[in-house]
N, CA, C and O atoms as CSV, one atom per row, in Angstrom:
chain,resi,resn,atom,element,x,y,z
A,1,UNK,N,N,-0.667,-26.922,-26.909
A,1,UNK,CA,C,-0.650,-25.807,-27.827
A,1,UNK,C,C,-1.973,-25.065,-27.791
A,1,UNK,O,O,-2.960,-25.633,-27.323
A,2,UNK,N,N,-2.059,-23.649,-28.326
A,2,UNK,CA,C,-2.946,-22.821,-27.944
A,2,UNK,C,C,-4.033,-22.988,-29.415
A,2,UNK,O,O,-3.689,-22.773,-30.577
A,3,UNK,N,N,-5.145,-23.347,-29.024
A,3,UNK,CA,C,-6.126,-23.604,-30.253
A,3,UNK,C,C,-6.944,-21.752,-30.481
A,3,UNK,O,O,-7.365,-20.998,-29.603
A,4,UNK,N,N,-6.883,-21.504,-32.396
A,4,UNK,CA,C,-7.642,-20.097,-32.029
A,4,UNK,C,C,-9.454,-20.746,-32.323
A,4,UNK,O,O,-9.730,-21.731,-33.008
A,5,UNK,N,N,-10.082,-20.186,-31.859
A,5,UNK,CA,C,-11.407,-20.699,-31.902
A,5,UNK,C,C,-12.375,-19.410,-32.426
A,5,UNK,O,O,-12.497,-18.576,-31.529
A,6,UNK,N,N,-12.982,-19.110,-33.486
A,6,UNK,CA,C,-14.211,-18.282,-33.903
A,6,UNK,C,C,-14.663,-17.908,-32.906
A,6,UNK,O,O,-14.509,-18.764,-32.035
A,7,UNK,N,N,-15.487,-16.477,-32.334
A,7,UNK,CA,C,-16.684,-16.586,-31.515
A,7,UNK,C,C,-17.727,-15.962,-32.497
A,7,UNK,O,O,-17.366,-15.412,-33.537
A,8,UNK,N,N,-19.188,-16.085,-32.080
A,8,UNK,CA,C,-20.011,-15.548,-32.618
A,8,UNK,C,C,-19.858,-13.948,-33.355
A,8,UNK,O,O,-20.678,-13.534,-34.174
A,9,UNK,N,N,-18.899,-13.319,-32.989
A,9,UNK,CA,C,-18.499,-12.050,-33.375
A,9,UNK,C,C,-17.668,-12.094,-34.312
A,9,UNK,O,O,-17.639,-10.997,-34.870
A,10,UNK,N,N,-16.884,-12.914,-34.823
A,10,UNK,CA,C,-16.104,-13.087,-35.791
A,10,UNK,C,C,-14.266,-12.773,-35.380
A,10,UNK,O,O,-13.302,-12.571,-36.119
A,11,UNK,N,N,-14.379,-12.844,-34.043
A,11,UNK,CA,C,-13.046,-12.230,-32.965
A,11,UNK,C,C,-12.643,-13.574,-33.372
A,11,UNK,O,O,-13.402,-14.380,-33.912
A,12,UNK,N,N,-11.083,-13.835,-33.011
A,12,UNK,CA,C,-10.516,-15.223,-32.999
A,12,UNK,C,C,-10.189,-14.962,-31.624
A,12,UNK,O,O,-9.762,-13.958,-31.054
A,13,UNK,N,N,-10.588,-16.468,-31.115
A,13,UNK,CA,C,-10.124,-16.258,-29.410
A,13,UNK,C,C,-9.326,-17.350,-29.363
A,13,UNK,O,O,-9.582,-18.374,-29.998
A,14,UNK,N,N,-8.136,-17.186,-28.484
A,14,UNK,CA,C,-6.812,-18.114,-28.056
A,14,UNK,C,C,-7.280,-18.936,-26.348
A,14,UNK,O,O,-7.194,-18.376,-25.255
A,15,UNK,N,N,-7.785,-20.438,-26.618
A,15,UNK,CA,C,-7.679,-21.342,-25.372
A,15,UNK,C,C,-7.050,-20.947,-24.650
A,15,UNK,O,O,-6.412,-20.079,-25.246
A,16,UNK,N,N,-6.699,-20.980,-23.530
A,16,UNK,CA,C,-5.926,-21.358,-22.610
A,16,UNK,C,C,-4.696,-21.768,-22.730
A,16,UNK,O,O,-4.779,-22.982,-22.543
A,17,UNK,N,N,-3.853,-21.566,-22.882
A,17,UNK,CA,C,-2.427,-22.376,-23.315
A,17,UNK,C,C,-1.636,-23.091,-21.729
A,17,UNK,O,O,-1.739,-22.680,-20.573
A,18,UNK,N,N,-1.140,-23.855,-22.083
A,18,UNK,CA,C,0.027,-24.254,-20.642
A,18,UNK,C,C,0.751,-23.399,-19.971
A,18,UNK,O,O,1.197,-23.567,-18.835
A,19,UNK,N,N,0.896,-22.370,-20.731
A,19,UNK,CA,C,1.476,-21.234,-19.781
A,19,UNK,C,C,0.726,-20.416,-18.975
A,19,UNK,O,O,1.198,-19.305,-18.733
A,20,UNK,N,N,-0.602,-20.789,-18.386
A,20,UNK,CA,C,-1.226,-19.688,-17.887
A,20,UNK,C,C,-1.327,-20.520,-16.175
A,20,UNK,O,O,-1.447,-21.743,-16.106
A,21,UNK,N,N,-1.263,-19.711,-15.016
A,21,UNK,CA,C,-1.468,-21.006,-13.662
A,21,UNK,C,C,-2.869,-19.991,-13.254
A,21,UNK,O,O,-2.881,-18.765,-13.144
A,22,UNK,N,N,-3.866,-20.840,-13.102
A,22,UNK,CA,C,-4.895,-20.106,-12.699
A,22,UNK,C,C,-4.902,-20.411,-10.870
A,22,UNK,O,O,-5.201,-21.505,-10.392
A,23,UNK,N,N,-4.584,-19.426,-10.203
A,23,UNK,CA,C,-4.156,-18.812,-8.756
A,23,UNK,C,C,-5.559,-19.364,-7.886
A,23,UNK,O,O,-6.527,-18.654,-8.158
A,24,UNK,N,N,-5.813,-20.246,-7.104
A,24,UNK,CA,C,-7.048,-20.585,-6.640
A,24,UNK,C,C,-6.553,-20.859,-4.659
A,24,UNK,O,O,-5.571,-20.532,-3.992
A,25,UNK,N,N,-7.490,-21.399,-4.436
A,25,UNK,CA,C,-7.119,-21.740,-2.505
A,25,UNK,C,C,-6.110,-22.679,-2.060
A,25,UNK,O,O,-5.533,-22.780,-0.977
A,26,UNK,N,N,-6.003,-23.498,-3.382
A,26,UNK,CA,C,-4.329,-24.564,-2.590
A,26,UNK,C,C,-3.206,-23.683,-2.387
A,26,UNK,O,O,-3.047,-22.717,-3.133
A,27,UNK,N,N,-2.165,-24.013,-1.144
A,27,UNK,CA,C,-0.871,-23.450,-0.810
A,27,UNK,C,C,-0.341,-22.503,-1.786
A,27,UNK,O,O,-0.799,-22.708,-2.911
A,28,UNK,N,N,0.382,-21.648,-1.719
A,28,UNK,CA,C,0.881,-20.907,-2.529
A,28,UNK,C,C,2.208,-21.313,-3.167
A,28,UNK,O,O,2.603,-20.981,-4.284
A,29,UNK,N,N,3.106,-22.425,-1.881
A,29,UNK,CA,C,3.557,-23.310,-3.247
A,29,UNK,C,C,3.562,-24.351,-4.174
A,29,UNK,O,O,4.360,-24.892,-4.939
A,30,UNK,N,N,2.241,-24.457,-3.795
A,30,UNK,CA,C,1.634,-25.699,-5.488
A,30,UNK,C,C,1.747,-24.708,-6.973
A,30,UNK,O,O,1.693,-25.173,-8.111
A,31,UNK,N,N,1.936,-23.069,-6.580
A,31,UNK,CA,C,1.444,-22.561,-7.783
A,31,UNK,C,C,3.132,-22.459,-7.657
A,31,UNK,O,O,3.541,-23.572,-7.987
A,32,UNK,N,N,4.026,-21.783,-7.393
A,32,UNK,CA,C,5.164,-21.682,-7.249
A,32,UNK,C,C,5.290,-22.939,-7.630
A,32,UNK,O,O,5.094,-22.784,-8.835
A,33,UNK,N,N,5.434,-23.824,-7.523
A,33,UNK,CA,C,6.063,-25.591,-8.209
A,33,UNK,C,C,5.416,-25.313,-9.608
A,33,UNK,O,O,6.183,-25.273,-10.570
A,34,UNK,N,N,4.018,-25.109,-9.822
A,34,UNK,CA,C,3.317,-24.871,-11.654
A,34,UNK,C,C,4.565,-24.049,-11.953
A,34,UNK,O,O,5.287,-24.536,-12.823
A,35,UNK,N,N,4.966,-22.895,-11.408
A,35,UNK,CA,C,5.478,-21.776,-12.378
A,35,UNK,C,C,7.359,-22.234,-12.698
A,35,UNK,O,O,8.037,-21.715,-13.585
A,36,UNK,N,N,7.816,-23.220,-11.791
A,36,UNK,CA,C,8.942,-23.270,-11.715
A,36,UNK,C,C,9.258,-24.320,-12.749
A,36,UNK,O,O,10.224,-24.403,-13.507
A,37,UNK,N,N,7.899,-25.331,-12.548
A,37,UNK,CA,C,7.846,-26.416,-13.882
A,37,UNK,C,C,7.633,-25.835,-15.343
A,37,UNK,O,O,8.347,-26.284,-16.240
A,38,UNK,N,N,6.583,-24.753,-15.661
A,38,UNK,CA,C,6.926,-24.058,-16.853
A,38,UNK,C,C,7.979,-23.813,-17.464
A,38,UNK,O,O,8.335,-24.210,-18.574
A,39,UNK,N,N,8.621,-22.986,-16.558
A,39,UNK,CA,C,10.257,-22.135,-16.868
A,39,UNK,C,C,11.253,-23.804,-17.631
A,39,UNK,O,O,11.893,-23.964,-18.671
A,40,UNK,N,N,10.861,-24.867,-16.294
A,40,UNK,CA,C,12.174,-25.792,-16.449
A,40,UNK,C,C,12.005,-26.485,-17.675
A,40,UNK,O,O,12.940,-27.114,-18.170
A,41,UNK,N,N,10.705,-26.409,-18.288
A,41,UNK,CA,C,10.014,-27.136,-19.783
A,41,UNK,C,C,10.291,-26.448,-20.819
A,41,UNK,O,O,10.081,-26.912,-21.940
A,42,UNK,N,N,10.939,-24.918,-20.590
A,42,UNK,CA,C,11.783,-23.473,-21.789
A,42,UNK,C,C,10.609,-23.046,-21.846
A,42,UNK,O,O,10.031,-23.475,-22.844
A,43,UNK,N,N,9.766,-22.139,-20.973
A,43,UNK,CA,C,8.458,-21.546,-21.541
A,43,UNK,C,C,9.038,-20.896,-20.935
A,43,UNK,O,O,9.502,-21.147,-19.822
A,44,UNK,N,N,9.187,-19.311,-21.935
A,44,UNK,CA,C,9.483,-18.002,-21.926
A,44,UNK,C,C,8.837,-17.226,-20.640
A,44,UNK,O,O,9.328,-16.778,-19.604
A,45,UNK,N,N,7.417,-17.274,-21.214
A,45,UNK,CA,C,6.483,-16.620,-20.271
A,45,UNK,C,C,5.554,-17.487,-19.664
A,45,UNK,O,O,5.168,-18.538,-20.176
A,46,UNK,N,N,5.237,-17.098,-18.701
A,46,UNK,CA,C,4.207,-17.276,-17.694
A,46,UNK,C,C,3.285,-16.354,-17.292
A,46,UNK,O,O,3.413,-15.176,-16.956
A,47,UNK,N,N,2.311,-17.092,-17.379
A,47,UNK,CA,C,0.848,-15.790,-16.872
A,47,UNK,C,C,0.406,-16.799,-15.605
A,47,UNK,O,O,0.118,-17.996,-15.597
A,48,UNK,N,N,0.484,-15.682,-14.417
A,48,UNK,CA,C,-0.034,-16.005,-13.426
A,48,UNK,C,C,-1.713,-15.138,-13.162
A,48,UNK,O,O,-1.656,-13.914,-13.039
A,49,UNK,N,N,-3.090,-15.804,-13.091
A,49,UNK,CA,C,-3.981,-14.908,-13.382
A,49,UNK,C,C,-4.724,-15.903,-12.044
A,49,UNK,O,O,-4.702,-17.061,-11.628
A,50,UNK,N,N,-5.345,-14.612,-11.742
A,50,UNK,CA,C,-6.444,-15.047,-10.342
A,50,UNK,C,C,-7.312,-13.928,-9.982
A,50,UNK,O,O,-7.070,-12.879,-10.579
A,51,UNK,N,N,-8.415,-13.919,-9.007
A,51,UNK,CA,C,-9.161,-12.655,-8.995
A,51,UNK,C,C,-9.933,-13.291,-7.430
A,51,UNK,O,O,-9.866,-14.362,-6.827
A,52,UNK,N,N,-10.695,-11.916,-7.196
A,52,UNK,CA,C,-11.096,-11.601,-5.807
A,52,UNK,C,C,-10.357,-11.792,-4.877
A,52,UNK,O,O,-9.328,-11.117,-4.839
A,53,UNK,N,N,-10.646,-12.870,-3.704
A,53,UNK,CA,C,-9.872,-12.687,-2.202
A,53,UNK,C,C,-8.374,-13.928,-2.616
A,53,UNK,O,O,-7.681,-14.394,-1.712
A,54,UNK,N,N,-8.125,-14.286,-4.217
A,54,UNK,CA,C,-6.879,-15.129,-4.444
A,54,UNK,C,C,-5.561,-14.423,-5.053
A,54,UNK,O,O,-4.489,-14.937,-5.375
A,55,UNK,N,N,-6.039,-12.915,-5.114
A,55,UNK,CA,C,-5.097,-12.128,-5.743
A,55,UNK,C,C,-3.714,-11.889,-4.650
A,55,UNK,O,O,-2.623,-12.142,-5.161
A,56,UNK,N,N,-3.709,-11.538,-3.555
A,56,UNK,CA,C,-2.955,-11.806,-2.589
A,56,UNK,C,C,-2.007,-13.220,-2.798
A,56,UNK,O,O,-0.776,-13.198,-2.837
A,57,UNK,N,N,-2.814,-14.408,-2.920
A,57,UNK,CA,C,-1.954,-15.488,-3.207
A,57,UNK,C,C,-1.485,-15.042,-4.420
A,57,UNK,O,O,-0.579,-14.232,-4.222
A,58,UNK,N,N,-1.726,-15.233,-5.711
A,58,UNK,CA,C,-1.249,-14.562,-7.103
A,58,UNK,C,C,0.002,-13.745,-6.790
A,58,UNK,O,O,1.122,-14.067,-7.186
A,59,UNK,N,N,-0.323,-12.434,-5.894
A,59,UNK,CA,C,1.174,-11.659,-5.819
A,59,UNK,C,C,1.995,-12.446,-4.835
A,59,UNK,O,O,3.072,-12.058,-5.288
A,60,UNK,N,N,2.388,-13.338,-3.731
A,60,UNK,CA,C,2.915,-14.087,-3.169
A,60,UNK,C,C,3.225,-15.187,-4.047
A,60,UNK,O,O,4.311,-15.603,-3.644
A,61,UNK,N,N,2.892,-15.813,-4.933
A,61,UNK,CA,C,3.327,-16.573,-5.962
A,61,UNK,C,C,4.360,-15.756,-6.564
A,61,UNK,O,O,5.406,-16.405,-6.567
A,62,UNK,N,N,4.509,-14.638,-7.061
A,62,UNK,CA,C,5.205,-13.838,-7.987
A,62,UNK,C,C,6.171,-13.799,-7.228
A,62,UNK,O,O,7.167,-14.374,-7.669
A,63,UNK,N,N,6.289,-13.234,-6.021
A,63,UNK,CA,C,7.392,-12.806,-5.085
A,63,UNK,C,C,8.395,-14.138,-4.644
A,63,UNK,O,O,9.609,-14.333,-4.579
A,64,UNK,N,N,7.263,-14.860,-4.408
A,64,UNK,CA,C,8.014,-16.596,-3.634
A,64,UNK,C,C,8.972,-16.676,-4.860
A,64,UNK,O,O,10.166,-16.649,-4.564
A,65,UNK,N,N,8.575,-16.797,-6.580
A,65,UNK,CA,C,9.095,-17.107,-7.826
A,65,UNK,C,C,10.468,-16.289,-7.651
A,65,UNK,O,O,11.507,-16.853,-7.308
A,66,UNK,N,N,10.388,-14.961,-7.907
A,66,UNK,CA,C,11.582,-13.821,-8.196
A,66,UNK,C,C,12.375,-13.851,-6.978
A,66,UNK,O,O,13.416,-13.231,-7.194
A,67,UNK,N,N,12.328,-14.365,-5.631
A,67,UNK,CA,C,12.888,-14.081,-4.453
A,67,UNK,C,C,14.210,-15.187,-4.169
A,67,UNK,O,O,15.393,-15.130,-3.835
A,68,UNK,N,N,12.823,-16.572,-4.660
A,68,UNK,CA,C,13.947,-18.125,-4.213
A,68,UNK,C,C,14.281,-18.525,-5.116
A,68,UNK,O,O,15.054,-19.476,-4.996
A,69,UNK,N,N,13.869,-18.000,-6.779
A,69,UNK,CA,C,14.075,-19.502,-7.619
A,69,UNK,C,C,14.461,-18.910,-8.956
A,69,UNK,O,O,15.307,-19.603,-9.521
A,70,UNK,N,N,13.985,-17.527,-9.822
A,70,UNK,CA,C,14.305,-17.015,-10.817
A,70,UNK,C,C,14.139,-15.646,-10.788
A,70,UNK,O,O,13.170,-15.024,-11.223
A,71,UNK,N,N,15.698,-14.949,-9.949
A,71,UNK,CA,C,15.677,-13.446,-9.436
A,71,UNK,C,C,15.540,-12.852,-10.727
A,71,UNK,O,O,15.056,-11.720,-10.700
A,72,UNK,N,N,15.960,-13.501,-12.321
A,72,UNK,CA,C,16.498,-12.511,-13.006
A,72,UNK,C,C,14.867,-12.319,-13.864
A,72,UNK,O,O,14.775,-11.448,-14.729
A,73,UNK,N,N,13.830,-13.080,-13.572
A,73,UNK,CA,C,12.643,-12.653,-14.198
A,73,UNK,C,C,12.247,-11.858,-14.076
A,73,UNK,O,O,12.344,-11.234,-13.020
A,74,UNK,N,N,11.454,-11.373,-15.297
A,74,UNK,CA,C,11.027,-9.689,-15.247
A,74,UNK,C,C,8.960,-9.797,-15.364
A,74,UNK,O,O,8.345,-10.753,-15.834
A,75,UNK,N,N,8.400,-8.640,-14.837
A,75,UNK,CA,C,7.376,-9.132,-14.569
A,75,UNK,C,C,5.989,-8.012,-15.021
A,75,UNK,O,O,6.301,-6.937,-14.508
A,76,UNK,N,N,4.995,-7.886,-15.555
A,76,UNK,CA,C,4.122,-7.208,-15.755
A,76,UNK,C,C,2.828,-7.670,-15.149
A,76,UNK,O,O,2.480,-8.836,-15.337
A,77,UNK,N,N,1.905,-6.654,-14.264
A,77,UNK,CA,C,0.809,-6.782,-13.982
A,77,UNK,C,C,-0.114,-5.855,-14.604
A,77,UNK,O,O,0.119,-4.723,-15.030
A,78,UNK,N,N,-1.488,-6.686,-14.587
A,78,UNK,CA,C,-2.557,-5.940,-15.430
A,78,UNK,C,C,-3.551,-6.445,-14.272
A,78,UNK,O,O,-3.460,-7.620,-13.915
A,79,UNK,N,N,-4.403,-5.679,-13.732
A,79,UNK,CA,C,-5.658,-5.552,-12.980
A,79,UNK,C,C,-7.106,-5.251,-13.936
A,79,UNK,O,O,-6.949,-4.780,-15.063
A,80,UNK,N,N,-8.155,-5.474,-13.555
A,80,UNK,CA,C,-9.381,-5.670,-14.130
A,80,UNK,C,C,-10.237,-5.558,-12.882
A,80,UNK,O,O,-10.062,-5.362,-11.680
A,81,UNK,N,N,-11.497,-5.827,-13.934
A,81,UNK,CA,C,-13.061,-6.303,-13.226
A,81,UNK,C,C,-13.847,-7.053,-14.295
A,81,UNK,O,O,-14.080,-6.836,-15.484
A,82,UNK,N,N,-14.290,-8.373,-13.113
A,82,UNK,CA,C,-15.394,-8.777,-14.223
A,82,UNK,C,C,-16.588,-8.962,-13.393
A,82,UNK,O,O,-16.595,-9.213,-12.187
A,83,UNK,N,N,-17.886,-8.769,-14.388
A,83,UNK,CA,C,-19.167,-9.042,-13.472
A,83,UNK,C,C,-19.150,-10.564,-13.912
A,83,UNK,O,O,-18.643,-11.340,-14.722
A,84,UNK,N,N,-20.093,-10.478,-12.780
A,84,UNK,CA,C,-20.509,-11.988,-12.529
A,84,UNK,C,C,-21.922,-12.120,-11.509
A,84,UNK,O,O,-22.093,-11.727,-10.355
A,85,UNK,N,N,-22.838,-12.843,-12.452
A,85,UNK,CA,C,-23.800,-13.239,-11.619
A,85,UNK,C,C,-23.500,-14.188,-10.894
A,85,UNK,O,O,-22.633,-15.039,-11.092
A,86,UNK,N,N,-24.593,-14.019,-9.554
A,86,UNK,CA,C,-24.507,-13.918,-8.436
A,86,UNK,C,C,-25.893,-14.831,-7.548
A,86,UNK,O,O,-26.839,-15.044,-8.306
A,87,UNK,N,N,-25.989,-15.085,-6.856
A,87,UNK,CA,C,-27.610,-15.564,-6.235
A,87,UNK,C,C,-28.092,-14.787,-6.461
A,87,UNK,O,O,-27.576,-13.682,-6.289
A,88,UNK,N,N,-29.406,-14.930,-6.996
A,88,UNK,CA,C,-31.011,-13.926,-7.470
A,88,UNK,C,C,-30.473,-13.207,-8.212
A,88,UNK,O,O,-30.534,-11.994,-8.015
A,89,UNK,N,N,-29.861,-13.670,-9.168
A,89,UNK,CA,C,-29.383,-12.772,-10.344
A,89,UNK,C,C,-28.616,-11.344,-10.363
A,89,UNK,O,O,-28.881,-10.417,-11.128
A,90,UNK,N,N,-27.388,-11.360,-9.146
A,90,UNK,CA,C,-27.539,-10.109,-8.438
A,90,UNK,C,C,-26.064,-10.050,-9.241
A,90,UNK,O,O,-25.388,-11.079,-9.227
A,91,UNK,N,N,-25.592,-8.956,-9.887
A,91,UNK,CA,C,-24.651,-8.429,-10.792
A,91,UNK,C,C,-23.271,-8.360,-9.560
A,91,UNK,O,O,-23.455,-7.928,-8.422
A,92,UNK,N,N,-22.358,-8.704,-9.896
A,92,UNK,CA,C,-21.326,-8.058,-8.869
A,92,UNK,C,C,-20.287,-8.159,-9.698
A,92,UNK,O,O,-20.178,-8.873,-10.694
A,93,UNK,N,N,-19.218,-7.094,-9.042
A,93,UNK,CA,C,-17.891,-6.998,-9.795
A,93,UNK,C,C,-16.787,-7.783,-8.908
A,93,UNK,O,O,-16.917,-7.834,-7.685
A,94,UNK,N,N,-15.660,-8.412,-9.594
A,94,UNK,CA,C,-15.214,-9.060,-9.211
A,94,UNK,C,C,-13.748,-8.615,-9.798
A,94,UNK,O,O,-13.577,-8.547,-11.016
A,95,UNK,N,N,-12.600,-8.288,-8.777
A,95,UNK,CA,C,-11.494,-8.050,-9.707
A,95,UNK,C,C,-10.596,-9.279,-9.678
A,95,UNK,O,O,-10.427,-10.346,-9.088
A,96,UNK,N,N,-10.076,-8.452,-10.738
A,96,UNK,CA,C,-8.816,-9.759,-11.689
A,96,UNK,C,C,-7.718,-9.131,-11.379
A,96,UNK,O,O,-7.597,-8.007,-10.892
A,97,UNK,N,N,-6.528,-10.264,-11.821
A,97,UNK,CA,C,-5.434,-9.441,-12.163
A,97,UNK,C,C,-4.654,-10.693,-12.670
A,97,UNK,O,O,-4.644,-11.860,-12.280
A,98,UNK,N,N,-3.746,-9.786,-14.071
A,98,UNK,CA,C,-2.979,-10.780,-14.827
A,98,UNK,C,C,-1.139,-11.106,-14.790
A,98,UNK,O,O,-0.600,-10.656,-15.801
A,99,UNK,N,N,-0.412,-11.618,-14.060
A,99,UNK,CA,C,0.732,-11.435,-13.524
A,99,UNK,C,C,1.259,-12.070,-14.848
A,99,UNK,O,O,0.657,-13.072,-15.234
A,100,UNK,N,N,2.374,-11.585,-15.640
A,100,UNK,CA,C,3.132,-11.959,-17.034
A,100,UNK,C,C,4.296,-11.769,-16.151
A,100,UNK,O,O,4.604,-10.726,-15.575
A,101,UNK,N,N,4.984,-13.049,-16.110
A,101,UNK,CA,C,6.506,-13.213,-15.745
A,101,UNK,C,C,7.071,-13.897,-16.888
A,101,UNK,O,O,6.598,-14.923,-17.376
A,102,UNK,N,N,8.281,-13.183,-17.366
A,102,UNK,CA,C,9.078,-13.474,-18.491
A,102,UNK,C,C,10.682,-14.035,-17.862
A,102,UNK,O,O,11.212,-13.431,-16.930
A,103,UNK,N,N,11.285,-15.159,-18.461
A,103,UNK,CA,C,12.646,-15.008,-17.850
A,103,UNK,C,C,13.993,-14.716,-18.519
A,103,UNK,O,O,15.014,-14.628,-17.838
């Protein structure tokens, strides 16, 4: 379950919940097996979220999902940037992107 947590600003911020697969360098169907195990546990939605050179896997996750296993899911993407230091303190932008598959 999703804990809300205070931040110094007085914002309430929401953990991480089980529904989110964070998109990294293993196969693209280890994340496809995360997203298919969500669905089969009754979780509505799924957030598939990853950034820089893993976003490619992220949208191949989405497609592998809607193609072989749950055509009738419907799907929203949201793109970003976040900085992030870097060696010698060097600022760089880094994009995101947030894949919401509903079924």
């Amino acid at each position: 379950m999703a804990e809300d947590k205070k931040t110094e600003s007085g914002k309430t911020r929401v953990k991480a919940d089980d529904n989110v697969i964070f998109v990294g360098k293993k196969p693209t169907m280890s994340y496809v097996l995360a997203v298919i195990t969500q669905f089969s546990e009754g979780t509505k939605e799924v957030h598939i979220k990853a950034r820089g050179r893993s976003i490619s896997r992220a949208v191949d996750v989405l497609e592998v999902v809607r193609n072989r296993f749950v055509s009738d899911a419907k799907h929203t993407i949201e793109s970003g940037t976040e900085k992030i230091t870097g060696e010698n303190n060097i600022e760089l932008n880094v994009s995101t992107i947030d894949i919401t598959l509903t079924k």
